[in-house]
C-alpha positions in Angstrom: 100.8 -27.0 -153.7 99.2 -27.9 -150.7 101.0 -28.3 -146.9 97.9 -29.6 -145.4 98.4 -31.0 -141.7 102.3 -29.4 -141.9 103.4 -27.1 -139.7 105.9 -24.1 -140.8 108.1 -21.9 -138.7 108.2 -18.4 -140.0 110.6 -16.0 -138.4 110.1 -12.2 -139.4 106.2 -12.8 -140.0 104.8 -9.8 -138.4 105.2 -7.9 -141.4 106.5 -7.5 -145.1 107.8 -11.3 -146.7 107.1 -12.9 -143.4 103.4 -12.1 -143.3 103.2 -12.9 -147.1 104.7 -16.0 -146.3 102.1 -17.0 -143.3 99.4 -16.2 -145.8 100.5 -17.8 -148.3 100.8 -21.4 -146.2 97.9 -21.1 -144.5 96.0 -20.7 -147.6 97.8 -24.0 -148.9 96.5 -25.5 -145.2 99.5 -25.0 -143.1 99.7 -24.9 -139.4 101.8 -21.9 -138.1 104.4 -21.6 -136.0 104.7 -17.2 -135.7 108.0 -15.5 -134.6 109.0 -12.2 -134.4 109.8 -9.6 -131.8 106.3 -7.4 -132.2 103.7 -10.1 -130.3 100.6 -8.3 -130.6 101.2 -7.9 -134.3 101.7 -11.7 -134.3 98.7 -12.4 -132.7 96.6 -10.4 -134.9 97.7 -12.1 -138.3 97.8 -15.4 -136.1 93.7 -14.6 -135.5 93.7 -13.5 -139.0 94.5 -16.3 -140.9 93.2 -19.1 -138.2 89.8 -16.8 -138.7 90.4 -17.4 -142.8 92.2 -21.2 -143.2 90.9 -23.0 -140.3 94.7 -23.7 -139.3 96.3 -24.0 -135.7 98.8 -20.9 -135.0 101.2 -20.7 -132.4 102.9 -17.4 -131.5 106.0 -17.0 -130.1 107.6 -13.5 -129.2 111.0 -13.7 -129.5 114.5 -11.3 -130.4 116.5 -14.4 -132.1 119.7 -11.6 -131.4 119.4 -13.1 -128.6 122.0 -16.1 -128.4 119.3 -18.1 -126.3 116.3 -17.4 -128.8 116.6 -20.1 -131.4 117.0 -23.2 -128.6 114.4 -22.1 -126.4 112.3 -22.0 -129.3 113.0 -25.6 -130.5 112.6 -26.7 -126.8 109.1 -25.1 -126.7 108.1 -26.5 -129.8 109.3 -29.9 -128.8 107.5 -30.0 -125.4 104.3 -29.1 -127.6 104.9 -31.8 -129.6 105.4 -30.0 -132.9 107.0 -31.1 -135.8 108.9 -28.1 -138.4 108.2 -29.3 -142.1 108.7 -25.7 -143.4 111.0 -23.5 -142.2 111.4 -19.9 -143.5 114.1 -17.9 -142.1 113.1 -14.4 -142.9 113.7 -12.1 -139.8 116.3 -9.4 -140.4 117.2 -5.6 -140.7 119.6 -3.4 -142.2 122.4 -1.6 -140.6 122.8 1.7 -142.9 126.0 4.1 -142.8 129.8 2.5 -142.5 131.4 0.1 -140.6 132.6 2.1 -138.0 129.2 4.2 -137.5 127.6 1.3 -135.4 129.6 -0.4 -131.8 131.0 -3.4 -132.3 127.7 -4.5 -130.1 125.0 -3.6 -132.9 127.1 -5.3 -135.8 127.3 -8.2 -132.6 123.3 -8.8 -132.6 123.4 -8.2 -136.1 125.4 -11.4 -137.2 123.6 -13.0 -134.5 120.0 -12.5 -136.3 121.2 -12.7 -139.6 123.6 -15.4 -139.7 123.6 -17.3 -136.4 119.5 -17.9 -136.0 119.6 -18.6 -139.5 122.0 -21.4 -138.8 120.7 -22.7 -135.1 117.0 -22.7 -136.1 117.9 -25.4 -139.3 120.1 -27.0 -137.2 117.5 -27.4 -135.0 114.8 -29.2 -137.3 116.4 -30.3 -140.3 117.1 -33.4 -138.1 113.4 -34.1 -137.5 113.0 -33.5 -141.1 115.3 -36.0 -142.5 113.9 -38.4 -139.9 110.2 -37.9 -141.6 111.8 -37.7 -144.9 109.9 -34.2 -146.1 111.2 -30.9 -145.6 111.7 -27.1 -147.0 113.5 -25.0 -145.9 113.6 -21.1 -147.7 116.6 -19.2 -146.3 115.8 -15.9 -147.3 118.7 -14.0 -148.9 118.9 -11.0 -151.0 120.4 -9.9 -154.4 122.8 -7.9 -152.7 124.5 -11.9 -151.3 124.6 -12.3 -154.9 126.5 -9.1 -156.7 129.7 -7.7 -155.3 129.8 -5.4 -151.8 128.8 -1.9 -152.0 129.7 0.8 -149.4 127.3 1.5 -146.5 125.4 -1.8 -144.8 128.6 -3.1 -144.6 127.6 -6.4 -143.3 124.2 -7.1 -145.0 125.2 -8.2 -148.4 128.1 -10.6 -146.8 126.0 -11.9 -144.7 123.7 -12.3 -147.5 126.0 -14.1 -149.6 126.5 -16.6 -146.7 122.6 -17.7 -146.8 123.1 -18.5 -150.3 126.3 -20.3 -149.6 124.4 -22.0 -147.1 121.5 -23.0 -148.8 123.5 -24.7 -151.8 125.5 -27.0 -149.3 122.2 -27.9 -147.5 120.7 -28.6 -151.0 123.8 -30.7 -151.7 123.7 -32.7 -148.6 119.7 -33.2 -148.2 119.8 -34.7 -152.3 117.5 -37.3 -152.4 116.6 -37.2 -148.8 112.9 -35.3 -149.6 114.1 -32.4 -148.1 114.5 -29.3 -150.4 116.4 -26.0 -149.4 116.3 -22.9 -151.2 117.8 -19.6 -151.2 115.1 -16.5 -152.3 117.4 -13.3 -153.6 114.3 -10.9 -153.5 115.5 -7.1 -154.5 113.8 -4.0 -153.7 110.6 -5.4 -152.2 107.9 -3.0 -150.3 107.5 -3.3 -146.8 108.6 -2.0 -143.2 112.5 -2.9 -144.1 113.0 0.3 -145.0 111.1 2.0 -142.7 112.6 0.4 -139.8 116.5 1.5 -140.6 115.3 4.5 -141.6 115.9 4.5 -145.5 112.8 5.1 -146.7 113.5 8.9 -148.1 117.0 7.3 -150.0 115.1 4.0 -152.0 111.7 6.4 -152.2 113.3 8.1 -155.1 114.2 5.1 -156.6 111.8 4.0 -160.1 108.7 2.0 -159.1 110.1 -0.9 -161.8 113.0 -2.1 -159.2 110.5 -2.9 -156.7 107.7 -5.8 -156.3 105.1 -6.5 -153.8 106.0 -8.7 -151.2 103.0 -11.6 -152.3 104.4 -12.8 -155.9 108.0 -12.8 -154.0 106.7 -15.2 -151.9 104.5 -17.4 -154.6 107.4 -17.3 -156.4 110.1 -18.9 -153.3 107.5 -21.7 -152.5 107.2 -22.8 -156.4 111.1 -22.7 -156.5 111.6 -24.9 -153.1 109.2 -27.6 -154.5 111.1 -27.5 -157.6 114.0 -27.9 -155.5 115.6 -24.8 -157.3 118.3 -23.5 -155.2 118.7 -20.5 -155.7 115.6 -18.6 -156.6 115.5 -14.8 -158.1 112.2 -13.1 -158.3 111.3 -10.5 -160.9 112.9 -9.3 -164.5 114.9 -6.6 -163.0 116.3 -8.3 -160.5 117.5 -11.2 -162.3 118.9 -9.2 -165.3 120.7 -7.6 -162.6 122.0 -10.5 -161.3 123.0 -11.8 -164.7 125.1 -8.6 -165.4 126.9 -9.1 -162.3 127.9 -12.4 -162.9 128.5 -11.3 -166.9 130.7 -8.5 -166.2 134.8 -9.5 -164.9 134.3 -9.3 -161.2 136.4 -6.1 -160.7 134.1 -4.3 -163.5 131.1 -5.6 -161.6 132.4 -4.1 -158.5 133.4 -1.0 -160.0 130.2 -0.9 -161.5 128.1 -1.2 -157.7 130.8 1.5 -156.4 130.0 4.2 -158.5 126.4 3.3 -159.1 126.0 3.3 -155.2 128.2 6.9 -154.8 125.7 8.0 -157.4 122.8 7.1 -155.3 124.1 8.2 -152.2 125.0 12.1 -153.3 121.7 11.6 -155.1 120.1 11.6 -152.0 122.2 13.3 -150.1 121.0 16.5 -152.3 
């Protein structure tokens, strides 16, 4: 693979699958487009990897909860004259704890980041790239859009599920176009996630052989959206995981996440 003279839009990259991801392009000659809410940490990988690839960076601090984010970023980008041929939609965050733990004004700027930005940022350049007939675009998802709802981050696996959703139909409509979309359904995957909403003491006690490092995640998505594979699964576990979902009748599937999850829960509740 090589993205020579292409410019890709990475949203989450500060840290975790988003930095993987900028490494990753750049190494394959990719001009950077940087987005995340942290700009100093931006502008240090942007440095980084300009330092290491001899590619142009752009960084652009931004909250995409922020119903104004994802325009003003295609509008800056436009005025520049920069063209998206990879986009990765990676920012996000979990909300742990029930439904009714958080105001209706965090679960609010969570759909926002995790749904709507997701949706407004491809809307925003998969125009361009139909018109230049090349495009990717990796929506990245999670195995928990892929098995049934467990209790607790009641909105992260739905709106999961709906990037997967999404990146099938955009697969389906792009056919033939040169543009390829993809879903990646990482699992357990080590970086600031769970650091950031505070989870790090419940999925530290989890084995070492449901997690992977962030780097053959990413390897693994950009081989998959070449392929124009849709919906892409990294790692043993987590695709035997997946396959027992889908296996199992649905309500012994969901049964099965229920009491695996209350398990887990008292677990570390201990």
């Amino acid at each position: 693979m090589t993205y020579k003279n292409k410019w890709a839009l990475i949203t989450g990259a500060s840290a975790g699958i988003g930095a993987a991801f900028a490494r990753s392009l750049a190494q394959k000659g990719a001009n950077l487009v940087l987005v995340a809410r942290r700009k100093e940490k931006l502008e240090s990988l942007a440095a980084e990897l300009a330092a290491a690839y001899s590619v142009e960076t752009i960084v652009i601090a931004a909250d995409l909860a922020d119903p104004l984010a994802s325009s003003d970023i295609a509008e800056k980008l436009a005025s520049d004259g920069v063209n998206i041929d990879i986009l990765v939609n990676n920012a996000g965050f979990g909300m742990p704890g029930n439904f009714t733990e958080s105001d209706w004004a965090a679960h609010r700027d969570f759909l926002a980041l995790m749904v709507t930005s997701y949706a407004h940022l491809t809307h925003a350049f998969l125009p361009g790239m139909l018109e230049r007939d090349y495009g990717r675009i990796i929506q990245v998802a999670s195995v928990a859009g892929l098995v049934p709802g467990s209790s607790g981050h009641t909105l992260y696996g739905a709106s999961k599920a709906f990037l997967v959703s999404f990146a099938q139909s955009l697969a389906g409509e792009c056919e033939g176009t040169g543009v390829h979309a993809s879903a990646l359904c990482p699992g357990f995957t080590y970086s600031e996630f769970h650091d950031v909403n505070e989870t790090r003491s419940l999925v530290s006690q989890l084995p070492k052989h449901m997690f992977m490092e962030a780097e053959p995640v990413v390897e693994g998505a950009l081989e998959a959206v070449e392929k124009a594979h849709v919906v892409y699964v990294p790692g043993a576990w987590n695709k035997f995981t997946v396959w027992l979902m889908k296996a199992l009748p649905r309500p012994w599937a969901a049964l099965m996440v229920k009491n695996q999850s209350a398990k887990f829960r008292r677990a570390t509740a201990d």
